[in-house]
Phi, psi and omega in degrees: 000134183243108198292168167303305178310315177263007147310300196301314196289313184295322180270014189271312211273358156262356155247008143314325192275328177270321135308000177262327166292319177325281186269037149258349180256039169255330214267169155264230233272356162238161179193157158206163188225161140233100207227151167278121173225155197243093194262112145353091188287006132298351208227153187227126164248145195210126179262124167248126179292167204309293142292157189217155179287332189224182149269328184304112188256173162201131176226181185293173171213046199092253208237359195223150171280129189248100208314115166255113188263124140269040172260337174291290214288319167311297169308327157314318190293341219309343216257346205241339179187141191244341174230256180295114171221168159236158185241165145222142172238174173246142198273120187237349187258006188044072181047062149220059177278011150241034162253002165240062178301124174220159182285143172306135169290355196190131163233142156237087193290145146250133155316309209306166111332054198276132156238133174253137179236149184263173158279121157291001180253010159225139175280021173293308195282134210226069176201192184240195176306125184281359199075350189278161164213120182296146171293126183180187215278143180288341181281316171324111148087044172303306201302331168204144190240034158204124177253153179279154156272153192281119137264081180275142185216130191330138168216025200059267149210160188206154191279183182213106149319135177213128159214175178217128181257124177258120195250164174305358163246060144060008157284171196220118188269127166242136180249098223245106144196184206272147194251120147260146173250093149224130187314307205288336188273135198290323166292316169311318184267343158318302181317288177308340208250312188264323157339299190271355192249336174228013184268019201232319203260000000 
């Protein structure tokens, strides 16, 4: 059962997100953001990307990873965005969420060359590697050189890192993950590392 309140609080705070996406995708060829955000622990968020090298997902299943086709779901979507978008559904199977291909409580489509990536070093994000790698500066994305595809699965809140990358063949990368402001944690020296190395140029 999904009370009203937090219906309400995940979609007000998914179209925070999608503003925030906006105008990172307005900034030029780097931009990064932080927002406190709030996902329902009912509720799933999912970036499907313009393209993908594969359709084969994996998201959690309890403690294990479970094999997943996002090609049904993609096709739900086909009605609501054809290329880049993020959805939220409500999570009814506890994370078998691809034994419940469901139409999204919610879409938001991009024009751009969007691809969303995950950290591959937190388990919030519950999928497996995408295969993307940006075409980019060799230095780009030094603290880890594998990204998740975005799979959120409700945790109430927590803040979130976000950047965006444009890379030289006109994809455009946004990148997720949970922010500690601690020197030692790999997204905060991430944060600091693309600051000085591309907010300038």
């Amino acid at each position: 059962m999904i009370s009203g309140k937090d219906y309400d609080s995940t979609m007000k705070n998914f179209d925070l997100l999608n503003r925030n996406v906006e105008e990172l995708l307005e900034e030029k060829n780097y931009a990064s953001t932080r927002l406190i955000y709030y996902l329902g622990n009912k509720f799933v968020l999912v970036g499907y990307n313009y393209k993908d090298p594969s359709v084969q997902m994996k998201t959690c299943s309890g403690i294990f990873q479970k094999s997943e086709a996002f090609e049904e779901a993609r096709k739900q979507v086909a009605g609501l965005c054809d290329g880049a978008c993020l959805c939220i559904y409500k999570n009814t199977n506890l994370h078998d969420f691809d034994q419940d291909v469901q139409l999204p409580l919610k879409c938001k489509s991009f024009d751009e060359n969007l691809v969303f990536l995950a950290s591959a070093d937190q388990d919030i994000f519950c999928s497996i590697d995408t295969g993307w790698q940006p075409s980019a500066n060799s230095e780009y994305y030094q603290q880890e050189r594998r990204n998740k595809f975005l799979v959120l699965y409700g945790f109430n809140t927590k803040e979130i890192y976000i950047d965006k990358y444009k890379a030289l063949d006109g994809n455009i990368f946004l990148y997720f993950a949970q922010y500690r402001d601690a020197a030692d944690d790999p997204v905060y020296r991430r944060s600091v590392f693309m600051q000085q190395h591309y907010e300038n140029n």
